[in-house]
DOKOLKOL-513421 format. One record per residue (C-alpha): residue number from 1; chain; x, z, y. Coordinates in nm, 2 decimals. Layout:
REM residues N
+-----+--------+--------+--------+--------+
| num | cadena |     c1 |     c3 |     c2 |
+-----+--------+--------+--------+--------+
| NUM |      A |      X |      Z |      Y |
...
+-----+--------+--------+--------+--------+
This chain:
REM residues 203
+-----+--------+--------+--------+--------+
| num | cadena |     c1 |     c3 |     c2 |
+-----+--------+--------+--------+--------+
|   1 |      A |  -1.63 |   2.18 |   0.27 |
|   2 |      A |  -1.26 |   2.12 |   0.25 |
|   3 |      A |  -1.06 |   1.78 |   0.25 |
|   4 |      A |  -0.71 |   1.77 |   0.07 |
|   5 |      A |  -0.46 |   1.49 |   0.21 |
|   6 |      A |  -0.16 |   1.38 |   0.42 |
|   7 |      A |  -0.16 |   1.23 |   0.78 |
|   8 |      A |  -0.02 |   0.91 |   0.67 |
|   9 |      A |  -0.26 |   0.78 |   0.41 |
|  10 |      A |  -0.49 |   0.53 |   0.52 |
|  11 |      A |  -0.75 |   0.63 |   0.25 |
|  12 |      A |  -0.73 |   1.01 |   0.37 |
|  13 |      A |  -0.79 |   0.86 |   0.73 |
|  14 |      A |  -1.12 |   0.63 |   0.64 |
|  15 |      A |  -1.24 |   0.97 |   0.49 |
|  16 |      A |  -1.17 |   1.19 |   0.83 |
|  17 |      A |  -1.30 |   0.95 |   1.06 |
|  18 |      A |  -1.65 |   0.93 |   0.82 |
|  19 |      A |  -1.62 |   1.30 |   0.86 |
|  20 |      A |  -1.61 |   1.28 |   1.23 |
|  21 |      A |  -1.85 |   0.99 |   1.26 |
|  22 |      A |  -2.12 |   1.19 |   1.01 |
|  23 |      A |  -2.03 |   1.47 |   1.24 |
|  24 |      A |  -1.99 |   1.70 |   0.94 |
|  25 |      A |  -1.77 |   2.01 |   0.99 |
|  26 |      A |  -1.49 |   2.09 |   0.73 |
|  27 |      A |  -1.16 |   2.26 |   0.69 |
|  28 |      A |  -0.83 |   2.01 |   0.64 |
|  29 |      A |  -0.56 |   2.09 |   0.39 |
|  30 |      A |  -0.22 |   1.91 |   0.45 |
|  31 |      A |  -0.07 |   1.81 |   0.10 |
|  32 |      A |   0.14 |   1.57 |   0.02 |
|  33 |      A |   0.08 |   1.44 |  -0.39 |
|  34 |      A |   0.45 |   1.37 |  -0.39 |
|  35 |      A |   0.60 |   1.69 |  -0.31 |
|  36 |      A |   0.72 |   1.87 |  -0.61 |
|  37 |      A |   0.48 |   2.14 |  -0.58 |
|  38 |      A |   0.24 |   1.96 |  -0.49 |
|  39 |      A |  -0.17 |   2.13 |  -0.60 |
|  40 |      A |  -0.31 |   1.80 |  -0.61 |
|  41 |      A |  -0.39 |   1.76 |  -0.97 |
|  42 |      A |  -0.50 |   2.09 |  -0.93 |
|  43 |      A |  -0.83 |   1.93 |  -0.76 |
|  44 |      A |  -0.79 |   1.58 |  -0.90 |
|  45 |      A |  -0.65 |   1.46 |  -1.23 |
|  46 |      A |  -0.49 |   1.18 |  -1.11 |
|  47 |      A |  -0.26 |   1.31 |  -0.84 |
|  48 |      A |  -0.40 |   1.18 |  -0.59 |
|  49 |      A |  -0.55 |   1.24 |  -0.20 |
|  50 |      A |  -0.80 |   1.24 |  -0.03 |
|  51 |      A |  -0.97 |   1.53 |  -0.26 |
|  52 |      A |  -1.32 |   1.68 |  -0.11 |
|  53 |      A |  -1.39 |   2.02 |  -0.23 |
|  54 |      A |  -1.76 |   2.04 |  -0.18 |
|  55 |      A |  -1.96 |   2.43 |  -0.09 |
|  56 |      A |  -2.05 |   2.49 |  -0.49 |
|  57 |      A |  -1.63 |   2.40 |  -0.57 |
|  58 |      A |  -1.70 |   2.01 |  -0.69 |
|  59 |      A |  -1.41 |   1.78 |  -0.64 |
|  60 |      A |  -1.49 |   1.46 |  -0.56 |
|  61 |      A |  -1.21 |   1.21 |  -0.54 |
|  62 |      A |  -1.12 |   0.85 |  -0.44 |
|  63 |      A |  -1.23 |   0.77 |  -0.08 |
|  64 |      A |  -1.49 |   0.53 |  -0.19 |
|  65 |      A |  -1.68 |   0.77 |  -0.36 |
|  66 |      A |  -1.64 |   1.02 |  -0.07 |
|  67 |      A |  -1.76 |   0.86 |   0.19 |
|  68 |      A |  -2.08 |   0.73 |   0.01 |
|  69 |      A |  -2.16 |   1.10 |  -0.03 |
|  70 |      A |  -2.10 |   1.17 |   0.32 |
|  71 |      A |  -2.30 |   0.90 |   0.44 |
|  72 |      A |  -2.55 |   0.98 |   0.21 |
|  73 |      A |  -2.57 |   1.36 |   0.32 |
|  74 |      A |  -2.73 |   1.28 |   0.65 |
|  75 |      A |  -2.90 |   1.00 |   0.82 |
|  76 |      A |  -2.73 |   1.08 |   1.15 |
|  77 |      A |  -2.50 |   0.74 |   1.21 |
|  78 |      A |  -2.54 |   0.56 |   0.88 |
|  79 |      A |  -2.25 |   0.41 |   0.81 |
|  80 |      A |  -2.37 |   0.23 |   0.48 |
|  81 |      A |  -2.65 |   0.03 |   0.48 |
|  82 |      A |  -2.92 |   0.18 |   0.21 |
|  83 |      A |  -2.95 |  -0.12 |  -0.04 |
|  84 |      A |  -2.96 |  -0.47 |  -0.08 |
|  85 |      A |  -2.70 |  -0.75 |  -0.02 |
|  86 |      A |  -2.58 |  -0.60 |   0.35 |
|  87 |      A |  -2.50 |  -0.29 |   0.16 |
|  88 |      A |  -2.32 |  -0.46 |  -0.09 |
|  89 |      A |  -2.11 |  -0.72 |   0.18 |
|  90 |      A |  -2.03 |  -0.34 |   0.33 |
|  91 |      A |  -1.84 |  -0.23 |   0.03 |
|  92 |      A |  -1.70 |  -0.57 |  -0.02 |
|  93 |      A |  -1.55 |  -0.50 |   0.33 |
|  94 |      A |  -1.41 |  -0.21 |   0.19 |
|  95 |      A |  -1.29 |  -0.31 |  -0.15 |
|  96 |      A |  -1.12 |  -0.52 |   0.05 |
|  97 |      A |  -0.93 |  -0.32 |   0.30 |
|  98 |      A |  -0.86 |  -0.09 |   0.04 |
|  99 |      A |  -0.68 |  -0.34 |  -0.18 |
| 100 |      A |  -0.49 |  -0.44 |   0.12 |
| 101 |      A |  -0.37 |  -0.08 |   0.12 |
| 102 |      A |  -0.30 |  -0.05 |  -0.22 |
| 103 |      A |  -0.02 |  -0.39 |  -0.18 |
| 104 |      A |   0.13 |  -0.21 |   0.09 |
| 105 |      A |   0.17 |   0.11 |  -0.05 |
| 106 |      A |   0.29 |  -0.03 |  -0.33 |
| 107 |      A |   0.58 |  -0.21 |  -0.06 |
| 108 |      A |   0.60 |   0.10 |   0.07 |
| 109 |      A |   0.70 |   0.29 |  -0.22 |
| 110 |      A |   0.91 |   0.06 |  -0.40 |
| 111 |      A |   1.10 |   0.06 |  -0.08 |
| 112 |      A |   1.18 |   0.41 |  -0.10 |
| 113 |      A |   1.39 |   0.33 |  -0.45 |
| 114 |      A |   1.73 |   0.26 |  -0.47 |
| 115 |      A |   1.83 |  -0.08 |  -0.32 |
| 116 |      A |   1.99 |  -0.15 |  -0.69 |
| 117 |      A |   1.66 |  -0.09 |  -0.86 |
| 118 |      A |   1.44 |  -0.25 |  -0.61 |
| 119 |      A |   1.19 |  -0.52 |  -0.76 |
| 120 |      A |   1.23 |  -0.82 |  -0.51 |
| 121 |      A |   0.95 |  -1.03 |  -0.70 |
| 122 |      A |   0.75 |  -0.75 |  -0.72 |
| 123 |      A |   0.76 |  -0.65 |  -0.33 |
| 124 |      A |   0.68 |  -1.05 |  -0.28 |
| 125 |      A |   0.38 |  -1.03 |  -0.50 |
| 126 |      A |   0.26 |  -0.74 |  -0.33 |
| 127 |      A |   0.36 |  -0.90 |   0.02 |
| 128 |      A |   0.10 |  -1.21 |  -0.09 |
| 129 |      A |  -0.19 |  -0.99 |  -0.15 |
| 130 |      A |  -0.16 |  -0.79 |   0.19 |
| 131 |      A |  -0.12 |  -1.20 |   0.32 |
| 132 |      A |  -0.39 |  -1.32 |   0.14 |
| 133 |      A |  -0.61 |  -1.01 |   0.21 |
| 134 |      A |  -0.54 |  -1.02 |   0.60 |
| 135 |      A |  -0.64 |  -1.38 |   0.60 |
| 136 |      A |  -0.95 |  -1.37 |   0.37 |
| 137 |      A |  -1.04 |  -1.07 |   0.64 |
| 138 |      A |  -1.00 |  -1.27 |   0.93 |
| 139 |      A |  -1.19 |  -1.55 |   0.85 |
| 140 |      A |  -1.49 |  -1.32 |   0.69 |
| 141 |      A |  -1.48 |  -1.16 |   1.05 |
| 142 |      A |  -1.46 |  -1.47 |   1.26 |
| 143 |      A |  -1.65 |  -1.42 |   1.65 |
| 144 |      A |  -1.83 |  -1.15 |   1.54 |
| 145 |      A |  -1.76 |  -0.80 |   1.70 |
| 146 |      A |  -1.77 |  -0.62 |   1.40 |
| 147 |      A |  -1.72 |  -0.70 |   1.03 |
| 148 |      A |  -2.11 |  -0.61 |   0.96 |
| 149 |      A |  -2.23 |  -0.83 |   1.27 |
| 150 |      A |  -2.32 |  -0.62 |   1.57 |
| 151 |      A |  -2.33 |  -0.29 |   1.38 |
| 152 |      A |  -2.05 |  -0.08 |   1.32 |
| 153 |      A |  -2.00 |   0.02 |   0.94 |
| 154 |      A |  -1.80 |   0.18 |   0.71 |
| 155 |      A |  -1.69 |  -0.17 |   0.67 |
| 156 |      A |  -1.52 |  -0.14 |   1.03 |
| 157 |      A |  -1.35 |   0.18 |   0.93 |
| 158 |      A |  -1.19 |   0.06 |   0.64 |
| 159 |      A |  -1.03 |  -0.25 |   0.80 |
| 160 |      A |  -0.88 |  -0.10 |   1.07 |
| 161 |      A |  -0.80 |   0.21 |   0.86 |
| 162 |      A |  -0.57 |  -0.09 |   0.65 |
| 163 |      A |  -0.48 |  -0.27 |   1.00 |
| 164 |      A |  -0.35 |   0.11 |   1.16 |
| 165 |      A |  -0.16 |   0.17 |   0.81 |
| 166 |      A |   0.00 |  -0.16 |   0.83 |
| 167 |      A |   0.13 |  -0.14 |   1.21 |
| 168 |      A |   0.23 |   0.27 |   1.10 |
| 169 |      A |   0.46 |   0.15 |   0.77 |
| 170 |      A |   0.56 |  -0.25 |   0.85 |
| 171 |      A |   0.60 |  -0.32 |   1.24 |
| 172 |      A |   0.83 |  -0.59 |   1.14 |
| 173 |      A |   0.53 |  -0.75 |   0.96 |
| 174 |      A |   0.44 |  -1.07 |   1.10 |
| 175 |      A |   0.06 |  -1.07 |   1.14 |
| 176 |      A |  -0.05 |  -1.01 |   1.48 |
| 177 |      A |   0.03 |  -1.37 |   1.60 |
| 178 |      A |  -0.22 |  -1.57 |   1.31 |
| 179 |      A |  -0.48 |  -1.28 |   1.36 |
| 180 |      A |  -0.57 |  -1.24 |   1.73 |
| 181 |      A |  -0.95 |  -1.14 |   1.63 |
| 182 |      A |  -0.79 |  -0.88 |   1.34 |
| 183 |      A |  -0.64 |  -0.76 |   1.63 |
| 184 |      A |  -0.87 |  -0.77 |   1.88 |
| 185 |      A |  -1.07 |  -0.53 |   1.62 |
| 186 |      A |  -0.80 |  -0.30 |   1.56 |
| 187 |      A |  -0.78 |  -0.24 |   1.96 |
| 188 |      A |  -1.18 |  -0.18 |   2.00 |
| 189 |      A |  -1.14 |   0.06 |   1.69 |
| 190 |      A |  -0.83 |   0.24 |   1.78 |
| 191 |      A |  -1.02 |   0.33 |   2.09 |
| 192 |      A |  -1.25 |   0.52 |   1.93 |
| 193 |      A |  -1.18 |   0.89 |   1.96 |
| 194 |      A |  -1.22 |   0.94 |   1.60 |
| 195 |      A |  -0.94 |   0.68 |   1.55 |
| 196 |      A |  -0.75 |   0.82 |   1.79 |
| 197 |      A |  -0.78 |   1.16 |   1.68 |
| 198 |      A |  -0.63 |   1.07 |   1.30 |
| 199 |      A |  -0.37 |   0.81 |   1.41 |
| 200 |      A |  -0.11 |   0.81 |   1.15 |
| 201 |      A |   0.18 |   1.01 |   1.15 |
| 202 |      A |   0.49 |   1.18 |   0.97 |
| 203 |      A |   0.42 |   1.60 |   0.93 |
+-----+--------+--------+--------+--------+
């Protein structure tokens, strides 16, 4: 198998440390969607990464449906429960991290316009949902060690795959202070060699 993406994307880097977790070999392709000539829609119609390229030449793209197949390729460290209401809380877990990647990388790249044609309300709007989303995660977490209880899910990936992506792109982003168990979480995760080994980064 091969998996298309960049070192920076947090959804490329939920998808690598499943791979790692699932302990499933594959070959990595560095390619950024937003390089002129970029092959991405070569793989995925919508231009976008991370893209698996299964044995028979299948694309499968967007994260969430890549890392159900990998979790569902092996029962070696399930990361997703099998059915029933603790599978779906898992991928609530993740629906929600994701979002909260999808309002910062939406900061993140109206940023990168000129100042002049910046969207001020639009970075604010964005800036509420990573707010809201951080503090809807916080309280879902509360005392417990991990998001699913004492098991560590896919669920757990995902948050601090959105906590490693906002502390890569927005330092100045006030959040560690009203969050000390977010954090707490993000420090037990980023522990993990599998975190450690796809910590963000500019190629």
């Amino acid at each position: 198998m091969k998996l298309i993406g960049s070192l920076t994307s947090p959804y490329v880097r939920k998808t690598r440390i499943v791979l790692a977790e699932k302990h499933v070999g594959y070959d990595f392709e560095l390619e950024s969607p937003w390089s002129a000539d970029t092959h991405v829609p070569d793989c995925n119609p919508l231009g976008k990464v991370p893209v698996l390229i299964m044995d028979d030449g299948t694309s499968l793209f967007d994260s969430r449906v890549i890392v159900d197949y990998l979790d569902s390729m092996s029962p070696v460290s399930r990361l997703i429960p099998e059915a029933g209401r603790r599978r779906i809380m898992v991928k609530r877990w993740e629906a929600l991290a994701d979002g909260i990647c999808d309002a910062a990388a939406a900061i993140f790249l109206e940023r990168k316009r000129d100042a002049s044609q910046q969207n001020a309300g639009w970075i604010d709007r964005q800036q509420k949902k990573v707010r809201r989303g951080l503090e809807a995660a916080a309280h879902e977490l509360g005392n417990k060690k991990w998001c699913d209880g004492n098991t560590y899910t896919l669920a757990d990936i995902a948050l601090g795959c959105a906590l490693g992506y906002l502390a890569f792109r927005f330092s100045e982003m006030e959040w560690r202070d009203a969050f000390p168990n977010l954090v707490e979480l993000s420090n037990r995760l980023e522990k993990r060699v599998p975190f450690m080994e796809t910590a963000p980064r500019d190629a």
